[in-house]
N, C-alpha and C positions, 0 to 999 in steps of 0.2 A: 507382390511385395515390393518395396519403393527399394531402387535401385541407388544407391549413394555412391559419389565422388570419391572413390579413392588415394585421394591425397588431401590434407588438409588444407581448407581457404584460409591464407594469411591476409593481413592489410597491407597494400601493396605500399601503405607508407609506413609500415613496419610497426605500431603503436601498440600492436596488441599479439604475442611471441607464442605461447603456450599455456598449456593448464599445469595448474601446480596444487598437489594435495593438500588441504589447511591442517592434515597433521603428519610431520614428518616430511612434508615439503614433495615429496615422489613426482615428478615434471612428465606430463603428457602433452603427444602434440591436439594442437587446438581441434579435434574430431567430436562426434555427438555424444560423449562422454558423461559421464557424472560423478563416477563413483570412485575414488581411488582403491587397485583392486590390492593393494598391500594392507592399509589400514582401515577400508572401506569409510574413509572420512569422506567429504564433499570436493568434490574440484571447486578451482579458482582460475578464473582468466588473470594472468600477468600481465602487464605491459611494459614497453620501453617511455618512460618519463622524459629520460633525453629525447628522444623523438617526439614526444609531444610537447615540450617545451620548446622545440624549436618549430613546432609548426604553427601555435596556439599562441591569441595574446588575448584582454579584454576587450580590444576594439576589434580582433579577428568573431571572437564568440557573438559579442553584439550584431555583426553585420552578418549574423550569417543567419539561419529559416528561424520564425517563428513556431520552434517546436523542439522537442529533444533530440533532433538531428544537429541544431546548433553546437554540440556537444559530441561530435561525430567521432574526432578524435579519440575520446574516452571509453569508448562503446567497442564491440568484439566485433564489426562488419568487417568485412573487406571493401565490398562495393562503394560504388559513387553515387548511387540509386536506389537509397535504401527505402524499405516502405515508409511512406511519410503522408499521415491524414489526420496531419495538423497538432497530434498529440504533445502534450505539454506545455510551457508556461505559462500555465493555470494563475489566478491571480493570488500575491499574497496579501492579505487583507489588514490593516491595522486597523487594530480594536478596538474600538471606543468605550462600546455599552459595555459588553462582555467584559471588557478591562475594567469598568467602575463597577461592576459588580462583585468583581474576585477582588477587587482592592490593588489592581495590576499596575504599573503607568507604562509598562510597553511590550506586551502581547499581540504577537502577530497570526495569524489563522492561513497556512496554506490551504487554498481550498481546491483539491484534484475531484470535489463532488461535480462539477463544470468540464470536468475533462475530455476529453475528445478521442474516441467517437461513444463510447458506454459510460459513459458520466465517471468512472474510476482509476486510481494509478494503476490499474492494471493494464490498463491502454498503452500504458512507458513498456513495460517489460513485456506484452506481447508483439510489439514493434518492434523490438530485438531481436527476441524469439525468433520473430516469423521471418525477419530477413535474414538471419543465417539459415534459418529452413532453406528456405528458398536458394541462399548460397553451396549447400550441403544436398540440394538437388531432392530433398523432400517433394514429393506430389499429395501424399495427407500429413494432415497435422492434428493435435487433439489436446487435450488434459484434462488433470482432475480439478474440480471445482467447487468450491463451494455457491458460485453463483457469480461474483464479480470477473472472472478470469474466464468463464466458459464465453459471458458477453463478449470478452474482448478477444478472444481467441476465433469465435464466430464472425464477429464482424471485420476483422482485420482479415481472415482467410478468405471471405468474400470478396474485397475488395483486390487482393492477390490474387485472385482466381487458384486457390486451394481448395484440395478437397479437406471437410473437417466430419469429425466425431468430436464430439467431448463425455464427460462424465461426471453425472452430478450425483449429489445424493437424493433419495426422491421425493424426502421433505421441505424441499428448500421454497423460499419463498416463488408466488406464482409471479413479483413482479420480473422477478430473474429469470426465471423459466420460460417467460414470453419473450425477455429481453435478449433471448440465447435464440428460438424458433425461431423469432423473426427473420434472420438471416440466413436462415432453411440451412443448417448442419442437420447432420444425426444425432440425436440426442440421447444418450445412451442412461436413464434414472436407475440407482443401483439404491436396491434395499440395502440403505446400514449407510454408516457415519462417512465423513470426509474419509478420514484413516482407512476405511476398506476399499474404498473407493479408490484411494494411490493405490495400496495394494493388487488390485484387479489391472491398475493402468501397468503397472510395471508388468505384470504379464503378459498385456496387450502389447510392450513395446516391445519388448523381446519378442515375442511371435509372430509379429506384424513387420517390425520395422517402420512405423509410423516415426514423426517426429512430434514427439509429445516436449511442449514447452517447457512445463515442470517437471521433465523426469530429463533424459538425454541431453535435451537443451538446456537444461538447469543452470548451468554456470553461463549462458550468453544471456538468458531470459532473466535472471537474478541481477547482472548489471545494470538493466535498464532503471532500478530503483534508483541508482547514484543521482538520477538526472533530478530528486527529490532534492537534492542537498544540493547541487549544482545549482538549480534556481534560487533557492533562498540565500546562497551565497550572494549570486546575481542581484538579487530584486532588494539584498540589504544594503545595497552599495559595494560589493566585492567585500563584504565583510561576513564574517561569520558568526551567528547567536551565541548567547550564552548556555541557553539551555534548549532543548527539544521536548515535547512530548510526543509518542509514536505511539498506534497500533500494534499488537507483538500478537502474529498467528505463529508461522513459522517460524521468525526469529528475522529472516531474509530481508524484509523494507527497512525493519531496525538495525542492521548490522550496514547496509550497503547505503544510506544515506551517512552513515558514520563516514564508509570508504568513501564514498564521493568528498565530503568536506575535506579528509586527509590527502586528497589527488590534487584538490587544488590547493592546499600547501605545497604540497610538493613538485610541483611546476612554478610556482611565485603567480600565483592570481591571488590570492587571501594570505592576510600576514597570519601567522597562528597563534592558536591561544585554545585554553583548557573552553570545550562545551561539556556541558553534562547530558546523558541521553534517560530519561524515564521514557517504561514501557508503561502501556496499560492492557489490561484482558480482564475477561469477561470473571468473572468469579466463578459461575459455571462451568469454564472450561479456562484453568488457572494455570500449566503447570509448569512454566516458567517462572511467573511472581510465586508458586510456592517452595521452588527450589531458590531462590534467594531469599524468603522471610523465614525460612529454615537454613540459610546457612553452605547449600548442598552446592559442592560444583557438578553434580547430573541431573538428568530430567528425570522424572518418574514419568511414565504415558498416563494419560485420565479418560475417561469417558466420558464426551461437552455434554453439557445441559445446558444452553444459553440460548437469548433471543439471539445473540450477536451471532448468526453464524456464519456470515463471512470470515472471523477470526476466530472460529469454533476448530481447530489443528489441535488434538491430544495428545500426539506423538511429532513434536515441531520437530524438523531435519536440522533447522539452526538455532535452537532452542541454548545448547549451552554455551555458545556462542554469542547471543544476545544477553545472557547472566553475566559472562566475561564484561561484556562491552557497559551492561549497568556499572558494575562495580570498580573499574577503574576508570570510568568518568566520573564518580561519586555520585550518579543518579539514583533513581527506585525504579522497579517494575511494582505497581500496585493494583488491584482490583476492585471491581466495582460490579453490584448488584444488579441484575437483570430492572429494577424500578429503579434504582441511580442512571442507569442506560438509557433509560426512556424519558428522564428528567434532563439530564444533557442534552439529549435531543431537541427537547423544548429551548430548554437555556441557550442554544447556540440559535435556534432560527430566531425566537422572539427578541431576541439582543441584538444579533449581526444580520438578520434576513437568510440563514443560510442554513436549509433542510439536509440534514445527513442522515445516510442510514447507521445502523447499529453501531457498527465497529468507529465510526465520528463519535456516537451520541457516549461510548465507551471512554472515547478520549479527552472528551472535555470533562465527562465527569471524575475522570481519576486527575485531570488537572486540577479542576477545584477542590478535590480533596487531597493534594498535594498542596496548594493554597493554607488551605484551612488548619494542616501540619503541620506550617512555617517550612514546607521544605519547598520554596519556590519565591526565591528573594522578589520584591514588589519593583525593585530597579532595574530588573536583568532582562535584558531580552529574549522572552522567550515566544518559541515558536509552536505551536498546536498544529499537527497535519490532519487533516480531513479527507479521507480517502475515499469514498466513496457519496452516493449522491439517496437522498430519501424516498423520492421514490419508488427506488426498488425493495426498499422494507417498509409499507405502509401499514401491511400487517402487527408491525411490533409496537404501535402507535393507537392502532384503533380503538378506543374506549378513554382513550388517555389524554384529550384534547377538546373534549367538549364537543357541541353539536350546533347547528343553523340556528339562530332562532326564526322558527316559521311564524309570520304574521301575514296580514290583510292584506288588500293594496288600500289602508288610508293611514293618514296621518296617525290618528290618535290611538291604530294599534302598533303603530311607527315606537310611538312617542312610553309606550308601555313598556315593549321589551329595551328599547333602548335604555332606561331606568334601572329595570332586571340587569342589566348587562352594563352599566355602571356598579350599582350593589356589588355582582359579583367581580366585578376586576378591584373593589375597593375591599373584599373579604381576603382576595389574593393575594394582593399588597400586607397586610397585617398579618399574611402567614408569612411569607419571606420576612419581612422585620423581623418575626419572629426566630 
């Protein structure tokens, strides 16, 4: 069993104090923690502002690593050597095609499908994770996964030299599944959904003492999201959008790029001003957007039925948490059909060049029908995050994009299908007008 540090790792430049329960506030010191045991709400990393205000400027953040360490400050490490392999400042991309399509004039597309080293934001928050592990004297590490986070948990423990397990569930795509082996963990495939899958982890951790990212680690590994909001503050000129659109599994990337834009108000990097945050999810596995199109301040649990299962969570941990944060930004959480999902998908590579799996192809299509609403002013700057990368869901696509055309080696059966393949891109054209 992993032998742990006895006294809690502070930052020795004081920036980050203790955990604080988000209900009823109950103040724990900063140890592998999650749960507050009064109200059994979620912990929260605090920090001292004054302390990072006085350490932190814009020309400090710029000169410092090309990665979401730049951002160190903000983050629950203590060390001065934190795991760093490269991950973050992904590029934000201003939209052209994709903007003259929705009828936009200034749509931006964070794209974290390029991210470093597993193509997903989940690269930010297991680089968190794993270097408080490491500070907290962890030797294994693990979590539950739906596929994006086992990659990034895998390969970052590899390059730590940790030992890993994770756990998936044992339908999940095969490009994920490789994308997890490759980096030779244990891979632990459990019959039944994401939801039993935490379930089994949480008794793994208590029994083991492992450091599981998503469970113990939870409140250092859920910071690493801010570094989402941080950047596009950054990359809009130290300024911040109007509006967002976000993925919502757990609730956790939609709540904590919220915190990140609120931190740097709150030190003086970005002046402030009202953003609105819309989620999107899967319609198959809904129950955040149906506890706001019902009215409801709780979550009901569902059981997912979706292609998207990176964001396939039935029982989100910050589910009413992300309803809060819809509702007094004035945004939506809305949904979108497993064939809207795979339409998005299209729509954003053949527009902008850029292949997302499910949980992207989920986000663009609840923006265009946010669009199509009128609940997405045409002048406001809005931002689309794209969290993950396509190749890992090639499966949700197959049949859905057409096939080669196989011909000759001459011209004139060159010259055939080429014709075929005008025809058909000029039938395609007259169904979009349509």
């Amino acid at each position: 069993m992993t032998q742990l540090l006895q006294t809690p790792v502070k930052s020795p430049s004081g920036t980050f104090t203790k955990l604080v329960s988000k209900e009823g506030g109950t103040e724990y010191e900063p140890l592998p923690i999650h749960i507050c045991e009064e109200t059994f709400a979620p912990l929260e990393v605090a920090y001292d502002y004054d302390a990072i205000r006085r350490l932190v400027s814009r020309e400090s953040i710029a000169a410092g690593p090309n990665s979401i360490w730049r951002y160190k400050a903000f983050l629950p490490v203590a060390t001065d050597n934190p795991i760093d392999v490269g991950t973050g400042m992904t590029p934000l991309v201003k939209s052209t095609r994709l903007a003259r399509r929705l009828g936009l004039k200034n749509l931006y597309i964070k794209n974290d499908a390029v991210n470093m080293p597993t193509l997903s934001f989940k690269d930010r928050v297991v680089s968190v994770a794993l270097t408080r592990a490491r500070e907290f004297g962890f030797s294994t590490v693990s979590c539950a996964s739906t596929g994006n986070l086992a990659n990034s948990t895998a390969a970052i423990a590899a390059h730590a030299g940790l030992e890993c397990c994770v756990f998936i569930p044992a339908d999940l795509e095969a490009g994920k599944i490789l994308g997890t082996l490759i980096y030779n963990p244990t891979v632990m495939a459990v019959k039944g959904n994401y939801d039993q899958v935490n379930r089994l982890c949480s008794e793994v951790a208590n029994t083991y003492g492992w450091g599981f990212v998503n469970i113990n680690l939870r409140p250092y590994y859920s910071e690493g999201s801010k570094t989402l909001g941080f950047e596009v503050a950054e990359q809009l000129g130290w300024q911040l959008p109007d509006h967002v659109v976000v993925p919502v599994a757990s609730g956790s990337l939609y709540t904590k790029i919220y915190k990140g834009f609120r931190e740097f108000v709150k030190v003086g990097l970005v002046d402030d001003k009202p953003v609105r945050f819309s989620g999107a999810q899967a319609e198959g596995c809904s129950p955040v957007a149906q506890a706001f199109k019902e009215g409801r301040d709780f979550i009901s649990p569902v059981k997912p039925n979706t292609i998207a299962k990176s964001i396939a969570i039935g029982n989100p941990a910050d589910g009413v948490y992300a309803l809060e944060l819809a509702r007094k930004t004035g945004g939506q959480i809305e949904t979108v059909t497993d064939a809207e999902i795979i339409a998005g998908i299209k729509l954003l590579a053949e527009t902008e060049g850029i292949f997302t799996e499910t949980a992207g192809g989920t986000t663009i299509a609840v923006l265009q029908k946010l669009v199509e609403a009128g609940k997405i002013d045409p002048e406001e700057t809005t931002v689309a995050y794209i969290t993950g990368n396509g190749l890992k869901t090639q499966e949700a696509i197959q049949g859905a994009i057409g096939e080669p055309f196989a011909i000759d080696a001459n011209l004139g059966s060159f010259e055939r299908a080429w014709e075929r393949a005008q025809t058909l891109e000029r039938l395609d054209w007259q169904q979009v007008l349509v």
